[in-house]
C-alpha positions as CSV (number, residue, x, y, z in Angstrom):
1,X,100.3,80.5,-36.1
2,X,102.8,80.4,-32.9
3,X,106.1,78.9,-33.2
4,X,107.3,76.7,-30.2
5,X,110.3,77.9,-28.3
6,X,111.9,74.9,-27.6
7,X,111.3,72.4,-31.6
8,X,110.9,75.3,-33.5
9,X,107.5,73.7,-35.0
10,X,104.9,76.4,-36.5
11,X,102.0,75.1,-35.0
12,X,98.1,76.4,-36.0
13,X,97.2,74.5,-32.5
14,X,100.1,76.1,-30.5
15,X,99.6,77.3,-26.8
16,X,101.0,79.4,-24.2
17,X,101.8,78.8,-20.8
18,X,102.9,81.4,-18.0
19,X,105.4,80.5,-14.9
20,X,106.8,82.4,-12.7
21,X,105.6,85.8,-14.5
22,X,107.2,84.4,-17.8
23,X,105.2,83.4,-20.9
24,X,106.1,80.8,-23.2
25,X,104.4,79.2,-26.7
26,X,104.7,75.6,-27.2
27,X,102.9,72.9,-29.7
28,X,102.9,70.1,-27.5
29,X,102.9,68.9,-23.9
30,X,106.2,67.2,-24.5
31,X,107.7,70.2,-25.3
32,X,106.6,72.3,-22.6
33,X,107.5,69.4,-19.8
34,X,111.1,69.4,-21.6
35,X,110.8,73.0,-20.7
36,X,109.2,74.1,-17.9
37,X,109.6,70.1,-15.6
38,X,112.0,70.8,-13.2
39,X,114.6,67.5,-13.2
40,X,115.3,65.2,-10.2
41,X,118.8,66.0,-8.4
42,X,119.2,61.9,-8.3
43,X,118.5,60.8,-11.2
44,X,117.8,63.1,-13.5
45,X,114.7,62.7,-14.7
46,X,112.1,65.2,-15.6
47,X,109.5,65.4,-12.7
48,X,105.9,65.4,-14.0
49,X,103.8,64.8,-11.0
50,X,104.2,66.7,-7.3
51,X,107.5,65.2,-6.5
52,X,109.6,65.9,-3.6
53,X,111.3,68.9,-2.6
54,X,113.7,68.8,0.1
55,X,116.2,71.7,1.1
56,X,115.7,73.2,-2.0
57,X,116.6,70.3,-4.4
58,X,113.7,68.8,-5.8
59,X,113.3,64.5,-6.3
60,X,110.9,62.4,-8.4
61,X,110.3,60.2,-5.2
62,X,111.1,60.0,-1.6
63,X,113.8,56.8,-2.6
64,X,115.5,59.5,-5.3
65,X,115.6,62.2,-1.9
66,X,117.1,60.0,0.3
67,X,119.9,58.7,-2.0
68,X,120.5,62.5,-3.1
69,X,120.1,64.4,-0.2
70,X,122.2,64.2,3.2
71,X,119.8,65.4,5.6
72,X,119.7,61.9,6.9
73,X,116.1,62.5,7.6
74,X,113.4,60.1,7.1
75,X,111.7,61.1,3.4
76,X,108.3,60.1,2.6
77,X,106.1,60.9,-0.6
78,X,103.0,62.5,0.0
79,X,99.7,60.3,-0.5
80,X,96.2,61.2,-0.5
């Protein structure tokens, strides 16, 4: 058995994932998105899908980039 870094839990089912040359053990999905989920620069929530990076800081959305970053360029989420 592996023991998640981030609860603690013993888990029979645990899993690793490696990012950025780094391995880690977790025994959920919730655990490792707590972990590894980079958080918006606006409003600080955990970004779990492609999200927005602009000069560096990363967004949830395009509205999140624009309120949090003063490029005063025009910010669009990528579709398709």
């Amino acid at each position: 058995m592996a023991t998640c870094e981030v609860c603690g839990n013993d888990y029979d089912m645990a899993f690793e994932v490696t990012a950025q040359g780094a391995t880690h053990v977790f025994d959920s999905f919730e655990c490792a998105a707590h972990e590894l989920a980079p958080v918006c620069e606006h409003c600080g929530c955990r970004i779990l899908g492609h999200g927005v990076q602009v000069g560096g800081q990363f967004f949830c959305c395009a509205h999140c980039a624009q309120q949090g970053h003063e490029s005063g360029a025009e910010i669009v989420d990528r579709t398709g």
